[in-house]
FIKOLZA-1660 file (N, C-alpha, C; in steps of 0.1 Angstrom, whole numbers, plus 5000, padded with zeros to 4 digits):
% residues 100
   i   px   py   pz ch aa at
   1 8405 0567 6320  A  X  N
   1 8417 0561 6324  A  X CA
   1 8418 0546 6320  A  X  C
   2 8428 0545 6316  A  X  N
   2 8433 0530 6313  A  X CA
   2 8441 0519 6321  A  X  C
   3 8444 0506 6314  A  X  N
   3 8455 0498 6326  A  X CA
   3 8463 0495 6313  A  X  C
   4 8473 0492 6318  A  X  N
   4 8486 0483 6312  A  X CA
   4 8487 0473 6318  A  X  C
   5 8490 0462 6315  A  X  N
   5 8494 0451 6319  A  X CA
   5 8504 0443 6311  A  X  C
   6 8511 0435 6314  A  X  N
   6 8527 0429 6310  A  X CA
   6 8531 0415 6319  A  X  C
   7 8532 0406 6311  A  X  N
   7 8540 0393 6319  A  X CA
   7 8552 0394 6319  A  X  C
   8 8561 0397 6333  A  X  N
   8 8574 0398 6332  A  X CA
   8 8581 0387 6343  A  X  C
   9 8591 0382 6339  A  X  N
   9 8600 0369 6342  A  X CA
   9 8602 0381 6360  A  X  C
  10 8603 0375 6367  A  X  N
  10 8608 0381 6381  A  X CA
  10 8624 0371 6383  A  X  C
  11 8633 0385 6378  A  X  N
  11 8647 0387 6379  A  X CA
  11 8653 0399 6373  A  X  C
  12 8659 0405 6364  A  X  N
  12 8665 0415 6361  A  X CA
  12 8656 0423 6356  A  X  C
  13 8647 0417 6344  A  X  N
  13 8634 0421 6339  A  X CA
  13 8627 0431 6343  A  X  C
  14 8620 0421 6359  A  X  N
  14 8614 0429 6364  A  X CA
  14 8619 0441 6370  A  X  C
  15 8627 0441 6377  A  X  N
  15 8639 0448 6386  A  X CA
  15 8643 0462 6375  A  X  C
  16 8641 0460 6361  A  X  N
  16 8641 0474 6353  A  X CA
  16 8631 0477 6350  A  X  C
  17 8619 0472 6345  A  X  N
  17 8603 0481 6345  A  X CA
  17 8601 0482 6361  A  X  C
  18 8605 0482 6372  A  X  N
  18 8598 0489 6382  A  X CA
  18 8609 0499 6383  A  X  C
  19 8620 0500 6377  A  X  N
  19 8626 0510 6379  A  X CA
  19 8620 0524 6365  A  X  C
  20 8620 0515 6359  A  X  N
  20 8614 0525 6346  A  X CA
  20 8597 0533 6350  A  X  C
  21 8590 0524 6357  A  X  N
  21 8581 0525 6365  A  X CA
  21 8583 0543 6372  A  X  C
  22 8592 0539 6386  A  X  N
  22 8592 0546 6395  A  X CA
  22 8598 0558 6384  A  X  C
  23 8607 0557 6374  A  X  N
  23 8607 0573 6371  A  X CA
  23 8601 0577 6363  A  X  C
  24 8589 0570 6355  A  X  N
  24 8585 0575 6345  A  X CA
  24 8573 0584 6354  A  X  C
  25 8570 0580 6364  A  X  N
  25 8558 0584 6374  A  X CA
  25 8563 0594 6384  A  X  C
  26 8573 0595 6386  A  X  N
  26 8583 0594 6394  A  X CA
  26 8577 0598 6409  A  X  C
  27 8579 0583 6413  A  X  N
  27 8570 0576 6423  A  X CA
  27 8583 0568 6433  A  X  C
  28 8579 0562 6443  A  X  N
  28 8589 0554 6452  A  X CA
  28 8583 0541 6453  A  X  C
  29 8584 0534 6446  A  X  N
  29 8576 0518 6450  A  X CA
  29 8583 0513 6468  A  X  C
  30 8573 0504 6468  A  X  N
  30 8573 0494 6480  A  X CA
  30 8584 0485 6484  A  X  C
  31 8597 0486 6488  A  X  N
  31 8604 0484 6486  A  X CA
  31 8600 0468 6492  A  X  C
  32 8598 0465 6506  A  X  N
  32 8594 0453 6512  A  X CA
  32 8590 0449 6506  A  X  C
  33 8575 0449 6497  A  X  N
  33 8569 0442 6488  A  X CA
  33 8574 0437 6476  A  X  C
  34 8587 0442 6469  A  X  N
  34 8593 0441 6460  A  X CA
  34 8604 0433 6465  A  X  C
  35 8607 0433 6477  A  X  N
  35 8619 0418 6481  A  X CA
  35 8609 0408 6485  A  X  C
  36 8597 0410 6488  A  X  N
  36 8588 0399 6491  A  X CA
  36 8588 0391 6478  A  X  C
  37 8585 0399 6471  A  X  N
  37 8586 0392 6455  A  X CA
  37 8595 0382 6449  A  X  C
  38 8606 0388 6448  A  X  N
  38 8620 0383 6446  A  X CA
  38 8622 0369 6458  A  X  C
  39 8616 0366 6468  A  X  N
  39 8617 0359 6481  A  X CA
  39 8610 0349 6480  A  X  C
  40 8597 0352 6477  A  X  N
  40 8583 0345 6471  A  X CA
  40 8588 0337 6462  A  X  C
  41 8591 0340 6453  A  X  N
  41 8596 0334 6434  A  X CA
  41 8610 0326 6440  A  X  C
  42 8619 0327 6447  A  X  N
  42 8623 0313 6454  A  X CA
  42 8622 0307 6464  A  X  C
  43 8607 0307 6473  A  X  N
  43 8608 0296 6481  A  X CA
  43 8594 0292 6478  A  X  C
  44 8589 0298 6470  A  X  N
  44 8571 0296 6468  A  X CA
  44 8565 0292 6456  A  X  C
  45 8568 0280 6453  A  X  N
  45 8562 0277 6436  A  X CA
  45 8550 0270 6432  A  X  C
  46 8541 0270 6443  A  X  N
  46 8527 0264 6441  A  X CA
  46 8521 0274 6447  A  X  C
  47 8520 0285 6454  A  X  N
  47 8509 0295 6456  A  X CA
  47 8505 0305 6446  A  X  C
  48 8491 0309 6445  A  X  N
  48 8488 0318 6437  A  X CA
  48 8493 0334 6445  A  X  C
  49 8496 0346 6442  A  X  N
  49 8503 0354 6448  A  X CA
  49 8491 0366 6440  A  X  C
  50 8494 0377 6452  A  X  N
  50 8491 0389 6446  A  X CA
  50 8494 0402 6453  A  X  C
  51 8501 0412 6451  A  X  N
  51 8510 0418 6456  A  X CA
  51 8506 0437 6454  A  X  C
  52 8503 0445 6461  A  X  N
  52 8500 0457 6462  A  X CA
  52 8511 0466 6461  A  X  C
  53 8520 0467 6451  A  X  N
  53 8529 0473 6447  A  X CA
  53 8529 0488 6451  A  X  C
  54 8519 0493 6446  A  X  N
  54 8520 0513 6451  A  X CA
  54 8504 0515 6449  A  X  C
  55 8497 0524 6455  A  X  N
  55 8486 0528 6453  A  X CA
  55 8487 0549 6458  A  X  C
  56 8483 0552 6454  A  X  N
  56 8480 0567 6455  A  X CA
  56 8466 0572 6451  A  X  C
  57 8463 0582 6455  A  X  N
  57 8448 0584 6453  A  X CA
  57 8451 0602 6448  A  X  C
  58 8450 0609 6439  A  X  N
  58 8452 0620 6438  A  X CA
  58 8441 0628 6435  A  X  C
  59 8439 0634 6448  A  X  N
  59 8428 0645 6449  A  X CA
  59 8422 0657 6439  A  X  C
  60 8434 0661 6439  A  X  N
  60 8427 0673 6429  A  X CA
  60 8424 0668 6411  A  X  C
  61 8427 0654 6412  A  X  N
  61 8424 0648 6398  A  X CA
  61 8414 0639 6397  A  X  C
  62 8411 0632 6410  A  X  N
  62 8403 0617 6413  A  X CA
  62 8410 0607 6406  A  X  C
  63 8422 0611 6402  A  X  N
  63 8427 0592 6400  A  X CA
  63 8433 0588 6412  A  X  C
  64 8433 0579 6407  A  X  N
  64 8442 0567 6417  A  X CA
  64 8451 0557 6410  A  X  C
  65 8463 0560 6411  A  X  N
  65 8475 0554 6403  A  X CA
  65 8475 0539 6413  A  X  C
  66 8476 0527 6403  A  X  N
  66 8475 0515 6410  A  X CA
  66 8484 0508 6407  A  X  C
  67 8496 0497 6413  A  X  N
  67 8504 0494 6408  A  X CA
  67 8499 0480 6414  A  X  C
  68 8498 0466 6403  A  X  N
  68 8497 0454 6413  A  X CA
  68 8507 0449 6404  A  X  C
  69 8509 0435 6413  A  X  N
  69 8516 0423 6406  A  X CA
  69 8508 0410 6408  A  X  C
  70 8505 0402 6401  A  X  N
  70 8502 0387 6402  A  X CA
  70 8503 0378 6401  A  X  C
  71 8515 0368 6409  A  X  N
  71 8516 0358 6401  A  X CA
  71 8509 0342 6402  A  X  C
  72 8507 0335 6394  A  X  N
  72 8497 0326 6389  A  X CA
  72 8511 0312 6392  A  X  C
  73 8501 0307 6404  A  X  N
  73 8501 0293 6405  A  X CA
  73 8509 0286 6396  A  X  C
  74 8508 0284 6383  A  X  N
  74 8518 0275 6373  A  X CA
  74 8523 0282 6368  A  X  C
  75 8527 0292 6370  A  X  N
  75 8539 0303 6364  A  X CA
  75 8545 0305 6376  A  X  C
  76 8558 0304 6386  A  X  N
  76 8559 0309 6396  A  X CA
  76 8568 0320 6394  A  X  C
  77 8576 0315 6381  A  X  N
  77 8588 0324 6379  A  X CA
  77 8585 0341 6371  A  X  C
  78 8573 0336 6372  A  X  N
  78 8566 0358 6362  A  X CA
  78 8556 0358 6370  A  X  C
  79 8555 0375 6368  A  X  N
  79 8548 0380 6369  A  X CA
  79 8540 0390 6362  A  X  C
  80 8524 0395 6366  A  X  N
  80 8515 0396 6361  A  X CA
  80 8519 0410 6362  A  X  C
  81 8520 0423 6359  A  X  N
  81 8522 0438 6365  A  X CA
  81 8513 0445 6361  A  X  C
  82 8505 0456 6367  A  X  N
  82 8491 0455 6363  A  X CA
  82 8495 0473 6367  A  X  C
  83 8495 0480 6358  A  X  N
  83 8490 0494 6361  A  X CA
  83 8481 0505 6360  A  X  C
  84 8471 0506 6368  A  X  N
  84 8457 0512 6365  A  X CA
  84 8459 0525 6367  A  X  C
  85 8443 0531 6358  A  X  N
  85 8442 0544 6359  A  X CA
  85 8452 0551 6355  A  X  C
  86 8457 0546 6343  A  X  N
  86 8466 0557 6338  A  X CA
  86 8463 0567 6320  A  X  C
  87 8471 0570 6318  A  X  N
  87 8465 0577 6304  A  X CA
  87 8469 0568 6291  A  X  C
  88 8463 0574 6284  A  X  N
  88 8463 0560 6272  A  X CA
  88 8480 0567 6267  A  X  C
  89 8483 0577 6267  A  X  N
  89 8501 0578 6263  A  X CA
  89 8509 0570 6273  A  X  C
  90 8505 0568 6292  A  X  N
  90 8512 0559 6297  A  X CA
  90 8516 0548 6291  A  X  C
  91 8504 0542 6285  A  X  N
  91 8500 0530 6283  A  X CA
  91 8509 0526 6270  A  X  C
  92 8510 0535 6260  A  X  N
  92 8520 0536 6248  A  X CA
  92 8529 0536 6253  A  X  C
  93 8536 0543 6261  A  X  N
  93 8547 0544 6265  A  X CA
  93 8553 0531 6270  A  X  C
  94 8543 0524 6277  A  X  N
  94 8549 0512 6282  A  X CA
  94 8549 0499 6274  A  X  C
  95 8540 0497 6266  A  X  N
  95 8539 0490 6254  A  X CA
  95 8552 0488 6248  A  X  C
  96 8557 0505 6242  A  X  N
  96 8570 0506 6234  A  X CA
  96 8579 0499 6243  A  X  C
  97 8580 0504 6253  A  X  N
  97 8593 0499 6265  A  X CA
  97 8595 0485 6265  A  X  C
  98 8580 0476 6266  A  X  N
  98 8582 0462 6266  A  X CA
  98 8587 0453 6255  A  X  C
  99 8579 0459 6239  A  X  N
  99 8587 0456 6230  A  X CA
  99 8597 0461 6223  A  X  C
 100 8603 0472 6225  A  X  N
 100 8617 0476 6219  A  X CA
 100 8626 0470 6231  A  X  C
% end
């Protein structure tokens, strides 16, 4: 299994890869955590952040689908999106999405 990872601006940006996220997975993200975010990114611009977006553990496969975000201290306005344990076609898939 692999990760993807992507620096995305937290505003519309982000707000469409977590949607492209939840259905390419087709998964329910953390909704609180995801207005924590959006909340964070305007009242919080000197903390380092790190945010547990979704986690699942799937038994009859042993993965565990991981969804984080992080964002970094002198960046307050992006974020870091970090998706583990997925297949290297996820990983394409999301690549393409970021740059087209």
């Amino acid at each position: 299994m692999t990760i993807f990872k992507t620096l995305v601006n937290i505003d519309t940006n982000l707000q469409d890869l977590l949607r492209e996220i939840e259905q390419y997975f087709s998964i329910k993200l953390n909704k609180d955590i995801i207005e924590k975010i959006f909340r964070d990114a305007e009242e919080d611009h000197v903390t380092e952040k790190e945010y547990l977006i979704f986690q699942v553990e799937k038994k009859l496969l042993g993965a565990k689908l991981t969804i984080m975000g992080t964002v970094d201290n002198h960046e307050p306005e992006t974020i870091w999106i970090e998706i583990q344990n997925i297949k290297e076609k996820d990983v394409k898939h999301f690549n393409e999405l970021i740059s087209g």
